[in-house]
N, C-alpha and C positions, 0 to 999 in steps of 0.2 A: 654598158653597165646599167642603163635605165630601163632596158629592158628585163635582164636578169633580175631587176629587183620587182618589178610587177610581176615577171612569174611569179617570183617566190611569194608575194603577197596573196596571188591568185590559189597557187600552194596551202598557205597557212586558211584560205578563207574555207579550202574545201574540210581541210583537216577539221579546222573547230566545227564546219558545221556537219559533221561525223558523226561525232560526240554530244552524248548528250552529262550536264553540271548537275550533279544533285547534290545540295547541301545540307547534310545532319549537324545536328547542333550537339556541345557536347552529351548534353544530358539525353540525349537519344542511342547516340553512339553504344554509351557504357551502360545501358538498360535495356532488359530485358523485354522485348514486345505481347504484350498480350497476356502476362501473366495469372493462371488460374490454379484456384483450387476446385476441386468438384468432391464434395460428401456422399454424393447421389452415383453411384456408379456399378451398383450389385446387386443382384437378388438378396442375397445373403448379408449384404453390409460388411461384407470384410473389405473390400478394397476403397481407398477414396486414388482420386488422380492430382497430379498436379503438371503441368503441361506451360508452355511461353517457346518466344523465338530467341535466337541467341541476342544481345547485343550486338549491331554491328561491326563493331571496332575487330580488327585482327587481332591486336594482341591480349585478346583473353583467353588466360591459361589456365582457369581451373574454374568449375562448378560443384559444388560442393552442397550436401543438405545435410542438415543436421536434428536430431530429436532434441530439444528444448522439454518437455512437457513436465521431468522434473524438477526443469530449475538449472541442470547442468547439462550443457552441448554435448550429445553423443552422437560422433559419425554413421550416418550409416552409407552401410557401402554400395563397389559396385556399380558402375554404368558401363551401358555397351560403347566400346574405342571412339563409335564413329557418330557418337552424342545424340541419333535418332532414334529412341526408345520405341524400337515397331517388335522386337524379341520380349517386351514386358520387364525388362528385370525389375526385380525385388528393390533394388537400393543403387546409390552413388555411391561413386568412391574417387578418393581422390589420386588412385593406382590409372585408372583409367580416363583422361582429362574428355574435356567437352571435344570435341577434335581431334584430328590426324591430320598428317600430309596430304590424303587424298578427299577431306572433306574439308568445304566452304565456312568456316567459323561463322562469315555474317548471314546465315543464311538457313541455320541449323534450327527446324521446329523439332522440341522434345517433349514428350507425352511419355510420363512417367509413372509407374504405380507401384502405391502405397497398399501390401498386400499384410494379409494374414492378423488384419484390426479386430477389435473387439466393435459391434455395432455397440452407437449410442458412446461410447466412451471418447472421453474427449483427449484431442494430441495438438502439442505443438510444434510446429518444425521453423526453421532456417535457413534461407537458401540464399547461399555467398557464391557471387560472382568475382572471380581473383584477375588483376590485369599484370602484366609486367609492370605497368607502374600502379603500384599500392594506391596511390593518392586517389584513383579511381574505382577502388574496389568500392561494391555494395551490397548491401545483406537484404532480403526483406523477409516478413513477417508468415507464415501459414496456419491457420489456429481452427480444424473442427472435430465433429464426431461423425462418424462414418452411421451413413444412413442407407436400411437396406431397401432395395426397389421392388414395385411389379414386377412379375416375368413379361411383361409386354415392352419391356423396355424402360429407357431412364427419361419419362418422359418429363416435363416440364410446364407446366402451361402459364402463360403470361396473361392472356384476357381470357375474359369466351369466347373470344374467336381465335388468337395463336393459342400455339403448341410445339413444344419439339418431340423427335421420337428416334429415339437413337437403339440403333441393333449392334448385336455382338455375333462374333464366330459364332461358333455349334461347340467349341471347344469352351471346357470350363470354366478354364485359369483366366478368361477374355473381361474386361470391364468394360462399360458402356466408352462412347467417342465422348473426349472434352469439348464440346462445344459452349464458348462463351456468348453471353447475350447481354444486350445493356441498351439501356433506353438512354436516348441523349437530347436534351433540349439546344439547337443552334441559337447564332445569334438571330435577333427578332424574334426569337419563341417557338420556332419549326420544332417539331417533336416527331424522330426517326426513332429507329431500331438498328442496332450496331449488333454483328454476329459474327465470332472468332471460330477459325476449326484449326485446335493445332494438332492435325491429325496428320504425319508423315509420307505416308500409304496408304492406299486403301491395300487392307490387309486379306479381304478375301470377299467376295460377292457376296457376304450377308452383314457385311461390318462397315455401317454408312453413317451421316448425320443426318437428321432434316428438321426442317423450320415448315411446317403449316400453318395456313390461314383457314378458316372457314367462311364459307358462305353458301347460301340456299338458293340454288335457280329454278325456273318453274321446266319441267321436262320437254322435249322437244321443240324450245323455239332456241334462235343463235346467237349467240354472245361472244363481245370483243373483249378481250382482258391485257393486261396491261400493270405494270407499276414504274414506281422514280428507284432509282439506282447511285450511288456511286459507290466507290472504296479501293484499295489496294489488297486486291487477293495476290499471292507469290506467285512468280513465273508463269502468265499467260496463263492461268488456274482456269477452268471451264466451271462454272457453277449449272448444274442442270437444274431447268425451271419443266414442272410440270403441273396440269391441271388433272385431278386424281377425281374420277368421279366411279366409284366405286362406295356400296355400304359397307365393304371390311376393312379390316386393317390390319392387310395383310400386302406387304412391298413387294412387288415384284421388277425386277431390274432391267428385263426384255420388255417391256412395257404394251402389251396389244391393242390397237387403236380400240378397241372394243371397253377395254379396261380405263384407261389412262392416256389422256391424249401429250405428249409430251410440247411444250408449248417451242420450246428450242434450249440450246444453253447459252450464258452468256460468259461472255470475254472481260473482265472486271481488271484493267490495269493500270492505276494510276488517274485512274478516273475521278477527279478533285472536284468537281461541277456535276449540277445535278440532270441526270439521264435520265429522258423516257424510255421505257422497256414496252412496245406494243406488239401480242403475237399476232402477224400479218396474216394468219389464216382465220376462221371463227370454230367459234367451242360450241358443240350442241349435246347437254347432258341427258344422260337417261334414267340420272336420280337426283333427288335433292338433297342428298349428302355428298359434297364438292369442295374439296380444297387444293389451294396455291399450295404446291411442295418445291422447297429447293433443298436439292439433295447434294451433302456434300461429302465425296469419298478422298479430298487431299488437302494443303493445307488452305487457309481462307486468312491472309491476316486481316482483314477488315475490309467488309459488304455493310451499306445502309440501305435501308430500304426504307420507302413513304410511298405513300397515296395509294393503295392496291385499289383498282376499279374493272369491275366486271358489269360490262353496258349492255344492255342485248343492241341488235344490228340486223342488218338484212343480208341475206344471201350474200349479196356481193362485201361483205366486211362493212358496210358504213354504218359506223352508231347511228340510231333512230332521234332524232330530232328530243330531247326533253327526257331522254332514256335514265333511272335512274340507276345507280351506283347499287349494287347488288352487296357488297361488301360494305358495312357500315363502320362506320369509324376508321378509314380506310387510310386515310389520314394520320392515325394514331396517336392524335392529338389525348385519348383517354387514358393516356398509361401512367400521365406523372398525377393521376388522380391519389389522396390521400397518401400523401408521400411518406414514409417512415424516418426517424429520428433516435441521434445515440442523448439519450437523457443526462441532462445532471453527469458531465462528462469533468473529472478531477485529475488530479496529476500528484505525483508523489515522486518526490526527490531521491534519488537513492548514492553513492559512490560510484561513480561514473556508468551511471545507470539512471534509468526514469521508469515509471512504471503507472499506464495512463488507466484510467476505470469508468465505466459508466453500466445504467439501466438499459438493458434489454426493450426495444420497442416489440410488442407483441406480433406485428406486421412488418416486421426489417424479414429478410433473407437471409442478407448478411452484412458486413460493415466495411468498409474500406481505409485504411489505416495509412495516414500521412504525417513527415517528418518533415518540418522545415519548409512546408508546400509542395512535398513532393510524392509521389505512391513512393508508401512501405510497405503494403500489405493486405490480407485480405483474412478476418475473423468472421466465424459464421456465429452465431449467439450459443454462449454456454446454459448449459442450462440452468443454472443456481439463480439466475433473474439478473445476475450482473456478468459484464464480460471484461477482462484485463489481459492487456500487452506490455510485455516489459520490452524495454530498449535498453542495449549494453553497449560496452566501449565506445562512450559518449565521454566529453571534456569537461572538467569539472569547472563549476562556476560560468559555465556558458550555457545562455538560455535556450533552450529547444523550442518550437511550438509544434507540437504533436495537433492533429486535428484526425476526427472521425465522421465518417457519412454514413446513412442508413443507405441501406437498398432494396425497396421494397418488393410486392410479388410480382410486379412489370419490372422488375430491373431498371426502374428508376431510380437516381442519386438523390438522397435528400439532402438537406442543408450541411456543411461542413461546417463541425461544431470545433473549436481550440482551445488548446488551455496549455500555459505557459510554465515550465518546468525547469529549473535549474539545477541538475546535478550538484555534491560539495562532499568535500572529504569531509568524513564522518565525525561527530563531533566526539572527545572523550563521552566513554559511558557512564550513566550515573551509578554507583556503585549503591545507592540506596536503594531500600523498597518504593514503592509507590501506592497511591489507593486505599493506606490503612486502615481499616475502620471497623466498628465495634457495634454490634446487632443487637440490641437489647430486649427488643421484643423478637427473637428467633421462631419463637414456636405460638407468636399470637395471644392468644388468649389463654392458653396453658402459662406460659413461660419457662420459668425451668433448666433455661440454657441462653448459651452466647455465641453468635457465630462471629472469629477472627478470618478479615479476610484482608489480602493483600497483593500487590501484583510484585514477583521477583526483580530484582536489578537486570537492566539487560545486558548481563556480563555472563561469559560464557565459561565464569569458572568460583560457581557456588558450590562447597565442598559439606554444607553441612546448613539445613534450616530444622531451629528448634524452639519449643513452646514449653516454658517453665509456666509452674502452679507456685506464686509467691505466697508465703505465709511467715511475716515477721523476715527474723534471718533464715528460714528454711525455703529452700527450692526443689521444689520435686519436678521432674521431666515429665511432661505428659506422653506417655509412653506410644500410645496408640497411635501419634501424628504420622501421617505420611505426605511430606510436602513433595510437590515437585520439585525438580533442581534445573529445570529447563531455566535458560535465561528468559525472561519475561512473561513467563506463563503465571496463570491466578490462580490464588490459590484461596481456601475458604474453608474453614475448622469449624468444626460446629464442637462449642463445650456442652455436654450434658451433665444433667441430672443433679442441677444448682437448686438452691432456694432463693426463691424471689426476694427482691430487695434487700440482699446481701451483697457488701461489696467484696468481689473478689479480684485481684491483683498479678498480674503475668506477665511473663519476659519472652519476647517472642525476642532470638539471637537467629543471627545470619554471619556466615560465616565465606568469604572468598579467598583465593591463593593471594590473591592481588591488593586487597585493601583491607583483610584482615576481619577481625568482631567485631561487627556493628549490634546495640541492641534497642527494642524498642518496646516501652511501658505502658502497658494496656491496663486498668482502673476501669470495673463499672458492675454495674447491679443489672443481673437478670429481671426483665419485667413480664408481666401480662398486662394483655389490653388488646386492642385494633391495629392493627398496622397499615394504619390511614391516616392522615392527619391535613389539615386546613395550612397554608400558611399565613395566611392572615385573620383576624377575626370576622369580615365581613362572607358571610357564611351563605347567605341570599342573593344576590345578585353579582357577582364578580368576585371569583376567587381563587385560586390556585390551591390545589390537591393533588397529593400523591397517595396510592393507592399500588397493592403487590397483590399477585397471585402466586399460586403454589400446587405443585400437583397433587398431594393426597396433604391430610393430616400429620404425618409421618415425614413427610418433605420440611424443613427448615423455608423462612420466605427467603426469597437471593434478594442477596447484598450490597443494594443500591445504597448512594447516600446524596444528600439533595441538602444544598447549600446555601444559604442566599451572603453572600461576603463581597468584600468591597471588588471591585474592577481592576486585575491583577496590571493593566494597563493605564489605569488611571494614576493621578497625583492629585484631583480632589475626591470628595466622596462621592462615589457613586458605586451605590449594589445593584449584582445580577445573581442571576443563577448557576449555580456550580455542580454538574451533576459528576459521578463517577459509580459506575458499576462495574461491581464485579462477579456478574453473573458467566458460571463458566459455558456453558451453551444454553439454547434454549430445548430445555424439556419440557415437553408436553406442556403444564398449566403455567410452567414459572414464567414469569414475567414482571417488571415492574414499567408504571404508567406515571405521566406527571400531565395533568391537567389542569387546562384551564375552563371554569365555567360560566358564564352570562347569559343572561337573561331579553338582552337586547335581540328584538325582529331580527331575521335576514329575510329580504324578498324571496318568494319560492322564482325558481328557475332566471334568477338574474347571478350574474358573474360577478364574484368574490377575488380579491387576493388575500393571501396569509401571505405578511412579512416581518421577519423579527432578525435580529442580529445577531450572531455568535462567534464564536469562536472555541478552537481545542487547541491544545497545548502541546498534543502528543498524538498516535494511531491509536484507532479502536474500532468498534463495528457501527456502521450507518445506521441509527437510529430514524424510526418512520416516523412520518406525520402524519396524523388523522384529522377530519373534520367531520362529527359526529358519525365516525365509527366507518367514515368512510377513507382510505388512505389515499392521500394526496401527494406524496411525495417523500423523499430521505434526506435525510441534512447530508450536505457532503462538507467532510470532515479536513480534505484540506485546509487548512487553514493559516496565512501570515498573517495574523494579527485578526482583527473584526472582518468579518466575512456579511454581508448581506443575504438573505435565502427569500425567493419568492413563489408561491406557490397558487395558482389558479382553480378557482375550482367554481361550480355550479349549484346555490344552495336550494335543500330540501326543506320542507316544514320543520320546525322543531321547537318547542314550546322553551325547553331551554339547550341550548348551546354548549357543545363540547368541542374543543380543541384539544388533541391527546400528543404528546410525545411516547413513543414505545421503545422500551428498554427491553432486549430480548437475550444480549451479547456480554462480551466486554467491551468498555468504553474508558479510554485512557482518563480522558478530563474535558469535556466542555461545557460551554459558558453560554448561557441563553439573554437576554436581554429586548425589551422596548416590542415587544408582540403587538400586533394592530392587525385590523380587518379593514378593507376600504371597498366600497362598491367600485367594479367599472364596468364604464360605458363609453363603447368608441375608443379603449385604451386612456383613457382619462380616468385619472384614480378619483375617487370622492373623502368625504370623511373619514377620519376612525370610526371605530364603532363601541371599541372596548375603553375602560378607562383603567385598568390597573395590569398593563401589559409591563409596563415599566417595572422593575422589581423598587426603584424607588420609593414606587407608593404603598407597598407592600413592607417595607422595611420603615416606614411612617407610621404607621397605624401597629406596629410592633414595640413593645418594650423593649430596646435595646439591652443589652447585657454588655459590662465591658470590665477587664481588668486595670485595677487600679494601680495597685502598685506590686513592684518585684524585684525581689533584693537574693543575691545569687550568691554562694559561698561554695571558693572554687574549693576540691581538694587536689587527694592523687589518681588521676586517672576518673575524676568526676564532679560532682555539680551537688549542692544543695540547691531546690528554686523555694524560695518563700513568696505566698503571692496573697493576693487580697481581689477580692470581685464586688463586683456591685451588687448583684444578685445571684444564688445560687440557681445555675440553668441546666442544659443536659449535658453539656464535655466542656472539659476544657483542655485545650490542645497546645503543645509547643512544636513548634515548627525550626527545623534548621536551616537558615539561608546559605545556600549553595550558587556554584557556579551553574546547576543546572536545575535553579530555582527552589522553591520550597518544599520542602520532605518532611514530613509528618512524621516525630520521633517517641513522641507520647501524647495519651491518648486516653482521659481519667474524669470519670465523675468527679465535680469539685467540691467543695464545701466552700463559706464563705472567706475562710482563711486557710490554706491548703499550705502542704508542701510537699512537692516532688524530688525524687532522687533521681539523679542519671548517672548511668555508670558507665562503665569501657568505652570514657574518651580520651580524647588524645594527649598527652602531655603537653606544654608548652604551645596547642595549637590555640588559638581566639575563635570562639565556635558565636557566629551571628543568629541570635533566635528573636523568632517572635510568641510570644502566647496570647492566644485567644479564645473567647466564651464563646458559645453558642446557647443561644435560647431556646423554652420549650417547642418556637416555631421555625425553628432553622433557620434563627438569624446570626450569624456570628460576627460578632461585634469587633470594631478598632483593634484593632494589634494593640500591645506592648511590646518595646522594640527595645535589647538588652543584649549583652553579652557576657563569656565566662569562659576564663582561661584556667584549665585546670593545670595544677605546677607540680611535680613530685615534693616529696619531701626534699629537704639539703641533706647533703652526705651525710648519711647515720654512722659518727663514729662511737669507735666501741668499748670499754675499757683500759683505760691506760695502765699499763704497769713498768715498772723500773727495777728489775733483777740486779743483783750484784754475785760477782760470782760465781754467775747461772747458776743462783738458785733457784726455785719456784717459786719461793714468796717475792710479793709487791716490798718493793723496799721504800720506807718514808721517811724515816732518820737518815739521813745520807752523810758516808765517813768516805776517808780517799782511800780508792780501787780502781776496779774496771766495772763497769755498768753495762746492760743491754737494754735497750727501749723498745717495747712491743707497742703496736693500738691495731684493731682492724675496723675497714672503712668498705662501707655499703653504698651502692650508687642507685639508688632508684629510677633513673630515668634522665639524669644527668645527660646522657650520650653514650654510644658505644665506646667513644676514642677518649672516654674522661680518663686525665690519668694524677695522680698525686703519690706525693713523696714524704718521706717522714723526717724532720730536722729537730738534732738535738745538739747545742752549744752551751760550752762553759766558758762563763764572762770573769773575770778579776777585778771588782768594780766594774769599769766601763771597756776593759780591756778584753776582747777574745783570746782567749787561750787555748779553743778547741773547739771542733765543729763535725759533724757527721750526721750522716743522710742516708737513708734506706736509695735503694733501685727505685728509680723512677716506674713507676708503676702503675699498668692501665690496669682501671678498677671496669668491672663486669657488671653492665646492667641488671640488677639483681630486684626481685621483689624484696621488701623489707624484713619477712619472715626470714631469710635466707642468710647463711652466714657472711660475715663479710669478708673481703679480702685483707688479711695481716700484712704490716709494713713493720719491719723489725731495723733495729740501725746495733751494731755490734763496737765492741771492744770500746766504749765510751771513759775514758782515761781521765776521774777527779781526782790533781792533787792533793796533798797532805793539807790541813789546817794550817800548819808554819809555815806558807808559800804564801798567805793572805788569806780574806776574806773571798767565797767564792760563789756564784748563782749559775743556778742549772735551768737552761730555759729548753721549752718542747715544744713544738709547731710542726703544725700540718698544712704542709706548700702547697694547695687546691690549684693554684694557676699562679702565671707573676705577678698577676696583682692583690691577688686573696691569702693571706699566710692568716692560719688562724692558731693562736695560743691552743697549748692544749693544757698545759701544766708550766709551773715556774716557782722552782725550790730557792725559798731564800738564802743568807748565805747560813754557816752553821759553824759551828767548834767541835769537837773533840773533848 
């Protein structure tokens, strides 16, 4: 028995040591190796490629890529059964999966192309990898423009000394080889070069990859070459190394020792440790144009290469004692030189979606796109100077951290930048306008006109926007308006051909499926003048100014408005800036600027920061920053709550001092605050420099304006405001408190004792308002804080009458018959379901004798002009006089607790 069990162990010892353990972790398993996109791939720019190795795992059963670029996922089709895209097709599909019976899922490299593009235009795509179990599936990102090549190929160069140079068939439809390239710093700081080929086949003797180096030898003496090596190429892959000493560039694949000395190939498998690669013969050139080629015709999942050295030697091979290195930077320690960055990098919440933005570095490549710390993707820069990924079928209310790297033209990784994003179901939409406001110097120095601008509800079902000319009780339609009906698009009316300093009065009404008339009261006088204005008085040394342009005469200026009001955040007082424009794009000259200006030195060529506070409230377009005229950076407009912005810069001479905000967009709502300048040195910040960054100090040295008192008298369906100011300023505004904040409903030059009308509001609803002044320098003072429940009238009933007989006359003498009681009853706004009844009884003294009642009866919300609804009660039977003393009583049953008298016949004789 002791026996047999030592065999067997002897057994088991041979078997394990057979095999060899390799362990993938999950996240290797279910990912994609190597994944690329390539822009760069055609003479003509119609094809870009995208290429990776399968995930290892077996059970994945579908790959799938889809066109994103509108906004909605469309498939496209079509791949070859056996998932190694070496036929080219067009597209994926999901008829034909990654795999077959007879091909290796973990092991599958696909090189796929994106044909028949528009060069220069930009595409998104999607590419989902599906597993039998879901919980593993993964999608990632693909975002470029197809860029057309030299006819010498899709070359690449990483320093002055690499390069790649990729050949295609002789056939057309052929795009250059994906070959990936990436510079990678190890631990301790080593700086290699990592080079992917997910090329299937070599597809015919002119369709290769390669990687050169350069270097210059002097002719006819002999040289030992050599580099470090490791990596994981697929299946015992041969990477062929040669030394190409030839002045053309022109590849030839028989290689004649005359041309190209071929140094040997190497065997790259699983080589985890770093290798010397020395060619045991020597190299003796016969020009000084010389380069390392490793050519690659099959797949390569990853080769690194360091230290390339070409030594001269002697005959017999030995380096010469103190030989130098022929190949400089050999090392390649020069590649993460000036490394690229994604700027000012935001994040934007969406319904189970996120949608990440940042500035284009002028020296990125391209960007590489991470979830949760993981590759998602790979964007190459749009062109517009900013680039944006959305991410979808994300969990609501759970936080993502999206992060982006640059990659600059050595295929070095720059810093990974994050920014934290929580998806949330969307909140109800505000069914109001937004942005309202009222342009009174429109045309400058002319004047003459008004421009209304405003930004629509973002509700996707506005049935109707219109702009009444009030005069007294008369409303005329300004007929010409043409608003958009887009949810949330801006909009901007210019009134012409006013007389200055006339006040004119308008009903701008908006109309939804959903929430019905809303309307809102524009008051104000056209002016002429500058459309520039200080907003403090200190005019000389530190001050804030806004200032617009405009493209011709003819142009109206766009329709900024610039605020200084209390800190919609705060509960003590504290002003900032509240800008909002509604400018609809930037044409040619329009623009509007808000600066600041000072007087105070900055050292020429010493490092400045800009930092000031803000915050928005809503989306809009990234307004720039300047410092004197030179742009320094964009506010990014994410924002929960106060946001800090800090910006670096290097000052120039300048006898005085401009810091510009640019307004060129639309810009929903934000809030600037607490500006400062500080020298640094060494990252150590120093003093301020400015003194009236704070809008506090600004709203100090300002006459405040503030309302006094306001006394509100509700009606039907509206409001009286009586109101009293301190001073008469430039608007005075009432605001409605909402669940989605303040909405500006009117909007009027005041006078010192004013009074506004509001009309189509709600019945029975408590509308919470504020009104407030603003000043000639755009300070708008303290709220008044009030409200106004406007009530219908009570049931308007109608004439009573008492037939006897059915006659037509009212009868008021009353002798014994039969009687019929009519009255008809109006319901203003009561309610749909109001209903009431009509009750007429005869008492004998105290005794009832007789009682009847019309149909209980639902009355129809009716405007008051309109007839009412009749309540009739029949065959009402008064005895004779010799039966007694008798009273006739009439009431309208409103509900069980309200009977209200209507009539009451004393008693009477005969």
């Amino acid at each position: 028995m002791l026996k047999k069990l030592l065999a067997l162990i002897c057994v088991m010892a041979v078997l394990f040591t057979s095999f060899t353990f390799t362990t993938v972790s999950a996240a290797e398993e279910f990912a994609p190796v190597g994944l690329m996109l390539q822009p760069d791939v055609r003479n003509d720019g119609s094809y870009m490629t995208i290429s990776w190795r399968n995930p290892t795992s077996n059970t994945l059963s579908a790959v799938k890529l889809y066109d994103v670029t509108s906004g909605t996922a469309t498939l496209v089709d079509n791949i070859t059964k056996d998932g190694a895209v070496t036929t080219f097709s067009d597209s994926i599909s999901n008829q034909y999966l990654i795999g077959n019976t007879t091909t290796r899922l973990d092991k599958n490299f696909v090189w796929y192309r994106l044909a028949s593009l528009t060069p220069g235009t930009y595409k998104k795509y999607r590419l989902d990898f599906e597993f039998s179990d879901v919980s593993n599936n993964k999608s990632y990102y693909l975002a470029a423009a197809p860029v057309a090549q030299t006819t010498n190929g899709a070359s690449k160069t990483i320093s002055n000394k690499i390069s790649t140079y990729d050949s295609m068939a002789s056939t057309t439809n052929f795009p250059y080889l994906p070959m990936g390239l990436e510079t990678i710093t190890e631990e301790g700081g080593n700086v290699a070069l990592k080079v992917r080929f997910n090329v299937t086949g070599w597809y015919s003797n002119s369709t290769y990859g390669q990687l050169l180096y350069n270097f210059t030898p002097t002719v006819g003496k002999t040289y030992k070459v050599g580099f470090d090596y490791k990596g994981t190429p697929s299946d015992n892959n041969r990477v062929g190394v040669y030394v190409r000493d030839t002045s053309t560039d022109t590849d030839i694949d028989n290689l004649p020792d005359t041309e190209t000395t071929k140094v040997e190939g190497i065997v790259i498998k699983n080589v985890s440790e770093w290798k010397t690669h020395t060619y045991e013969g020597i190299f003796t050139p016969t020009t000084t144009n010389v380069k390392f080629k490793f050519k690659f015709l099959n797949p390569v999942e990853e080769i690194i290469l360091d230290n390339f050295f070409v030594k001269e030697c002697d005959a017999e091979g030995n380096i010469l004692e103190g030989a130098t290195n022929l190949v400089s930077n050999g090392d390649l320690s020069n590649l993460t030189n000036a490394l690229s960055s994604a700027k000012n990098l935001s994040g934007k919440a969406g319904n189970e979606k996120a949608t990440i933005e940042w500035e284009n570095d002028s020296s990125a490549r391209y960007y590489k796109i991470y979830k949760d710390g993981a590759f998602y993707g790979i964007a190459y820069p749009e062109s517009d100077g900013t680039t944006s990924v959305e991410f979808d079928n994300l969990i609501n209310d759970e936080t993502y951290t999206f992060g982006v790297s640059a990659y600059n033209q050595a295929f070095a990784e720059g810093e990974i930048k994050t920014v934290d994003v929580t998806p949330k179901e969307p909140a109800p939409k505000n069914p109001m306008i937004s942005n309202l406001s009222v342009n009174t110097y429109t045309f400058g120095g002319t004047g003459g006109a008004l421009t209304v601008s405003f930004k629509n509800p973002e509700v996707e079902d506005i049935t109707s926007i219109e702009l009444y000319d009030v005069n007294g009780d008369s409303e005329t339609k300004i007929s010409d308006t043409a608003f958009s009906l887009d949810a949330g698009a801006v909009n901007a009316y210019v009134i012409k051909n006013l007389t200055n300093s006339t006040l004119y009065n308008y009903k701008l009404r908006v109309t939804t499926t959903s929430d019905g008339l809303k309307e809102y009261d524009i008051a104000a006088k056209p002016g002429a003048g500058a459309y520039a204005m200080n907003f403090n008085t200190d005019s000389s040394n530190h001050y804030w100014n806004k200032t617009f342009g405009r493209k011709d005469s003819n142009t109206p200026y766009p329709p900024v408005d610039f605020r200084i009001v209390q800190n919609p955040l705060s509960e003590t007082k504290d002003y900032v800036l509240n800008v909002v424009s509604n400018i609809k794009s930037y044409v040619d000259g329009n623009y509007a600027n808000l600066t600041y200006n000072f007087t105070d030195q900055m050292a020429s060529g010493t490092t400045y920061r800009l930092k000031f506070d803000y915050m928005t409230l809503a989306g809009g377009s990234r307004p720039s920053v300047y410092v004197n005229n030179s742009e320094i950076g964009k506010i990014n407009l994410a924002s929960d709550g106060w946001q800090k912005a800090s910006f670096d810069f290097t000052n120039k001479n300048a006898s005085t001092n401009v810091i510009k905000f640019g307004f060129v967009n639309p810009l929903e709502s934000l809030y600037i605050d607490n500006l400062a300048i500080v020298p640094v040195t060494d990252g150590v910040e120093g003093t301020n420099i400015l003194t009236k960054g704070d809008f506090d100090v600004v709203e100090e040295e300002t006459n405040e304006y503030s309302v006094i008192d306001v006394t509100a008298e509700a009606f039907d369906k509206g409001a009286t405001i009586n109101y009293t100011v301190s001073e008469v300023g430039k608007f005075i505004k009432i605001y409605e408190v909402t669940e989605f904040g303040k909405n500006l409903i009117s909007i009027q030059q005041p006078t010192r004792n004013g009074t506004i009308t509001l009309n189509n509001l709600k019945n029975n609803k408590t509308y919470n308002l504020i009104m407030t002044t603003q000043n000639w320098k755009d300070v708008e003072g303290d709220g008044y804080e009030f409200t106004v429940t406007p009530k219908p009238e009570d049931l308007v009933i109608g004439e009573f009458k008492l037939l006897k007989d059915a006659e037509t006359s009212d009868t008021q003498n009353l002798t014994g018959g039969t009687y019929k009681a009519n009255v008809s009853v109006k319901n203003n706004g009561m309610g749909d379901n109001f209903t009431a009844q009509l009750i007429v009884a005869v008492y004998n003294d105290k005794k009832l004798v007789l009682a009847k009642a019309s149909e209980k009866t639902t009355i129809a919300q009716t405007d008051s002009e309109l007839a009412g609804t009749p309540l009739t009660v029949e065959n009402v039977s008064i005895p004779s006089v010799d039966d007694g003393d008798y009273t006739v009583k009439v009431m309208l049953w409103k509900s069980l607790d309200d009977m209200t008298p209507l009539k009451q016949f004393k008693p009477y004789a005969e």
